[in-house]
N, C-alpha and C positions, 0 to 999 in steps of 0.2 A: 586188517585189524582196525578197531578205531574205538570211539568211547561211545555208547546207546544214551546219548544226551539228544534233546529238543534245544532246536535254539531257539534265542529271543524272535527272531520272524516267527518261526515255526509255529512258536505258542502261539504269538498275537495275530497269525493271518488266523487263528481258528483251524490250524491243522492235526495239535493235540487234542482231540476230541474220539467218542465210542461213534461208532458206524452208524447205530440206530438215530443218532443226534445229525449226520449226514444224509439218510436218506428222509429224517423229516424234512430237513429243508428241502429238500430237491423235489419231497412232496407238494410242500407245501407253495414253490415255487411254479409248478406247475400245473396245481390247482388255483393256481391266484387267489389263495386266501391270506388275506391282509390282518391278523389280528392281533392286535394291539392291546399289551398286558403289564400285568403288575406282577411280577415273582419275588416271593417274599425268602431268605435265607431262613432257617430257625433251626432248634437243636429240639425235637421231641425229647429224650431221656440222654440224661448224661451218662458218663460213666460208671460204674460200681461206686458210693462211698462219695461222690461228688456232688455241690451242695451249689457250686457256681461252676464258671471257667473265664475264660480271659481271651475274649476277641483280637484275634492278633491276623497279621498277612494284609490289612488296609492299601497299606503304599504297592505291596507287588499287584494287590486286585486293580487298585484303580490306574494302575500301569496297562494293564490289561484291556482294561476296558474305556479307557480316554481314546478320543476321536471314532470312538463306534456312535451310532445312532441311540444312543439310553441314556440315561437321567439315572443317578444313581443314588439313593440315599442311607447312609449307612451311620450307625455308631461309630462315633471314635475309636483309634486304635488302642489297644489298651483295658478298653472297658471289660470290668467283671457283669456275667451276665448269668439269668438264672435260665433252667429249659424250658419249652415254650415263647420265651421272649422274643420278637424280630429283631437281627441282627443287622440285615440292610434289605433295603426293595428298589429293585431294577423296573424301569417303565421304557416299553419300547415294542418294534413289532416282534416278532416271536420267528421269525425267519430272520431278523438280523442278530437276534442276539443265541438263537439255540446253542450254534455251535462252540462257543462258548463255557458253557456249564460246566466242562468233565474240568478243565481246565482253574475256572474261576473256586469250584468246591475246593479242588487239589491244592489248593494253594493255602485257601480259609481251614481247611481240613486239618490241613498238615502243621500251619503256624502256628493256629488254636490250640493243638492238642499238647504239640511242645512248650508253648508257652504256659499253658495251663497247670499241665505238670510240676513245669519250674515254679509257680507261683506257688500250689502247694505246697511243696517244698522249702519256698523261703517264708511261705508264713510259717510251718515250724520250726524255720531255725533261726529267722528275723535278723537278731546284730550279729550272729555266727555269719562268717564268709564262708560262700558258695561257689568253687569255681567249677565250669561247665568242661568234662572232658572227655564229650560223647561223639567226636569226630570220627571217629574211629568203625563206628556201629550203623555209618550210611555212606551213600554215594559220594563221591568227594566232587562232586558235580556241583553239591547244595551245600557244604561246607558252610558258607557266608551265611546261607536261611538258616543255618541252623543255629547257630551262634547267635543272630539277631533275634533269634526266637527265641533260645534258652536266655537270652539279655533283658530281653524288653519285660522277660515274664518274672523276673527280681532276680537272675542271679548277679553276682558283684562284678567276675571278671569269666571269660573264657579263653580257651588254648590257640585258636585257631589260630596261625600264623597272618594270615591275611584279613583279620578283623579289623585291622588299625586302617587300612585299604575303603574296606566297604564299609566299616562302623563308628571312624571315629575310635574303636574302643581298642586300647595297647594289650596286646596278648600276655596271659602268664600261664606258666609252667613250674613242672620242675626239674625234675631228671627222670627218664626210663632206669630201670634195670639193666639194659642195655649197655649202661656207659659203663656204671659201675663192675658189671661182667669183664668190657672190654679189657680196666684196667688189671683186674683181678686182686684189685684189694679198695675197699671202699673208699679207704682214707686219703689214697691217691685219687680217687676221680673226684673225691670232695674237694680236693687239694686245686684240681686241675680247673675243676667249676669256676672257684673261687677268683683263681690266676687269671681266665678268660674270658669269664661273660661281663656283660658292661655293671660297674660298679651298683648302679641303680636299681639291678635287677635283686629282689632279696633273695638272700642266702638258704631255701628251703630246702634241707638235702633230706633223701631218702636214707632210712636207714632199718630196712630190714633185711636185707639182699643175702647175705650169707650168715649173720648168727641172730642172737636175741634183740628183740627192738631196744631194751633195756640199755643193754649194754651198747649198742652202734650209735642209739643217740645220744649218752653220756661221750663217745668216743668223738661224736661229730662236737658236740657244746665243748670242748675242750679242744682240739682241732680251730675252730673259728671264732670262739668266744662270742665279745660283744658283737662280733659281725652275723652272727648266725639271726636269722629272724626263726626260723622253725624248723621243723623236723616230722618228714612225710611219713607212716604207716601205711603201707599199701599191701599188710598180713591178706596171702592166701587163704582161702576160705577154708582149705584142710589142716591150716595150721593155727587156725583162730581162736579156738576155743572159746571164749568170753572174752570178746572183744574188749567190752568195757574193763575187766581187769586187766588187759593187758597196758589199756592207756593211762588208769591210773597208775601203772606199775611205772611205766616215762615219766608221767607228769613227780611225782615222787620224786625220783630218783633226779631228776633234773633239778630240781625244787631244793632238796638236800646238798644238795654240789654248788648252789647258787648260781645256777641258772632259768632263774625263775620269766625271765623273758622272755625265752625259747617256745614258742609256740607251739600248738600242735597240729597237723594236717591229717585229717581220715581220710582215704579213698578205698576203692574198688566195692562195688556191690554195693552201694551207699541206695539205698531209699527212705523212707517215711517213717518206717520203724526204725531205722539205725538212727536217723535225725534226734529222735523223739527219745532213744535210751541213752545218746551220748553226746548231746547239748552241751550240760553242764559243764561237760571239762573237756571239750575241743574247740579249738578256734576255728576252725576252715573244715571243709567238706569238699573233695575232687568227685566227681560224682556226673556220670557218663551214659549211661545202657539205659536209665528208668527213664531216664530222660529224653534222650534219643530215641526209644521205641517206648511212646508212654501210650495210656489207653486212648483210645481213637477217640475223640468230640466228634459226633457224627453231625457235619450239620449238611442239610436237604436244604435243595431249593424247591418251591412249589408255585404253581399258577395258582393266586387267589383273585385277581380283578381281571376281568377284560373290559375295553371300552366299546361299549355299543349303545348305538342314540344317542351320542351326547351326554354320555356320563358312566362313574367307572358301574360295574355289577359286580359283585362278589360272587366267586365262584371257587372250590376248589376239588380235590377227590377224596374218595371215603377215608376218615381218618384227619383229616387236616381241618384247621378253621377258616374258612373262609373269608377274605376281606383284608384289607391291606391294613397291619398294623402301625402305634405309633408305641413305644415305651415312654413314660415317666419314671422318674426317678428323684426321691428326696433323699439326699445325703445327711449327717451318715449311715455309713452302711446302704444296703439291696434294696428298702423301701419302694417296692415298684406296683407303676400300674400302667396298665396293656388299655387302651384302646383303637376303636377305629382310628384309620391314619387321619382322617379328616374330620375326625367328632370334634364337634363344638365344645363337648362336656369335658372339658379340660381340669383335670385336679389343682385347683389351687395349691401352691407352695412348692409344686413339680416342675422340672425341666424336662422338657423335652427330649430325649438323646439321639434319636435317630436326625442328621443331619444332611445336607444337600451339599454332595461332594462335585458331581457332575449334572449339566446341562446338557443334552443333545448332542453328548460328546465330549464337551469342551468343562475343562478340570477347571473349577471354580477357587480353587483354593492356591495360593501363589509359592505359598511354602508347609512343605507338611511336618508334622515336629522330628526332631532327630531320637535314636535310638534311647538319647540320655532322658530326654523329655518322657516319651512315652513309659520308659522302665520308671522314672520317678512318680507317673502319676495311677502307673498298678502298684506302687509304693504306699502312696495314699489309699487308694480302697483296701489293700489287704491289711491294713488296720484297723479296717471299720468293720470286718467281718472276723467270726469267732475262728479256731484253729480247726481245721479241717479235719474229719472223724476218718480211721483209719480202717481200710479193709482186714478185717483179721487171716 
């Protein structure tokens, strides 16, 4: 028995790759054809209902791909982008970098799309806290990307146990159903929470486990008092009904007792539409599965330049644009403009965002930003952009 993981060699000798990506090179190796190209990343159509997304997986790519033969030039990590945009362009021969691809997408693929998700998300609920608790719904292989993804793409805090490890970022929780079962009466594993976890940690207790939300978190606000910060709802979906009345019916009833302090926490089945109808009167959102498996950002890699004579030629295949692009970008907001990567015709007032991450291998950059940087500066663009339209 054992775990169906890739290790770190594994990925970076180029051994996680599809077959047809192996027998090009072997092709290509034994036709001795040397050719020398530009592959452009991009996103033709985003998701259903998606207006941008949010470039994420940078640090694991350029892990990847430092000390290979390529030059790498990509967007910041972070960056909100629209479909069609170049996201980054690899220059190198095409036998050293093929095998590669399945590997380098899977990464940008997969970070993207979490992150993108999450950002959604917190532009709709913006000062509400969002904690990420979708470990549960993948491999525990990727745990740490996952967390770093749902992180970087605005939510506040995540569960993982080992985030403080890989992220810098201190894990929160609250209690399973579990505990509260073991003891077989709520008030004692509230009790027990209290007694044992380090003081620091807030007092968030769940309280639907065996009777009415109503009553378990009037039961729990009296039980801990001023120590209580909040009080989880985690109502089954069979027992929901109007979710929203059911949390004004807590908030109330807390509110009346004077415990107006006492916070409230929404989870299970949490997406876009439960954000959007129950803002107003919850503080926090646990919020796992939409997350975890959100709609796929498809992004392609494509040959648009080869170098022949002494200078690049645009070339691509049917469907794609030819030629290696540059993004501009005038803040605030998406303000953007696409040209050739090396046009003279530069828009005044624009930056440039496509940047020079790697040389011929060798990582130009000596320190790349930490998870807190990058989460705070998709903080900044999702301001600048309107609130995300919701699939019906």
């Amino acid at each position: 028995m054992r775990l169906y993981v890739a290790s770190p060699e594994e990925i970076s000798a180029g051994e996680i790759t599809d077959i047809y990506f192996v027998r090009s090179k072997q092709i290509l190796e034994a036709k001795k054809l040397e050719k020398k190209v530009r592959v452009e990343l991009h996103v033709v159509k985003l998701p259903r209902g998606y207006e941008w997304a949010v470039f994420t997986g940078l640090e694991e790519a350029l892990w990847l791909l430092k000390d290979k033969p390529v030059t790498v030039y990509s967007l910041p990590e972070g960056t909100l982008f629209k479909a069609g945009e170049p996201l980054m362009i690899i220059e190198g021969y095409l036998h050293d970098l093929i095998l590669y691809e399945t590997a380098l997408l899977g990464i940008l693929r997969h970070y993207t799309s979490i992150s993108s998700k999450a950002a959604r998300l917190k532009r709709l609920a913006m000062d509400k806290t969002l904690l990420f608790f979708g470990l549960r719904a993948a491999h525990p292989a990727i745990a740490p990307m996952m967390d770093r993804a749902a992180y970087i793409g605005g939510f506040d805090a995540v569960s993982g146990a080992m985030s403080k490890k890989y992220l810098g970022v201190e894990p929160q929780g609250t209690m399973p159903h579990a505990l509260i079962i073991a003891f077989g009466d709520q008030k004692a594993a509230w009790r027990a929470f209290d007694e044992v976890v380090d003081s620091r940690v807030p007092r968030i207790m769940l309280v639907d486990t065996f009777y009415d939300e109503r009553m378990e978190a009037l039961e729990a606000a009296k039980l801990l008092g001023e120590r209580l910060s909040g009080v989880r709802l985690d109502t089954p979906s069979s027992r929901r009904g109007n979710m929203r009345a059911i949390v004004e019916e807590v908030r109330w009833t807390l509110d009346i007792h004077g415990f107006k302090h006492v916070k409230i926490v929404v989870s299970g089945g949490i997406d876009e539409k439960e954000i959007v109808a129950l803002r107003d009167i919850v503080d926090a959102f646990g919020i796992g599965t939409s997350v975890a498996s959100p709609p796929n950002v498809d992004i392609s890699a494509d040959i648009v330049e080869v170098y022949e004579g002494g200078s690049w030629r645009p070339v691509a295949k049917r469907g794609k644009f030819p030629g290696a692009k540059q993004l501009y970008r005038k803040r605030p907001g998406l303000n953007d403009v696409v040209t050739l990567f090396e046009s003279s015709d530069k828009p005044e007032g624009y930056t440039p965002m496509l940047k020079k991450y790697i040389e011929n291998g060798r990582l130009l950059v000596e320190k790349l930003p930490s998870p807190q940087e990058i989460r705070a500066y998709v903080l900044e663009q999702l301001k600048e952009v309107p609130e995300p339209s919701i699939n019906p």
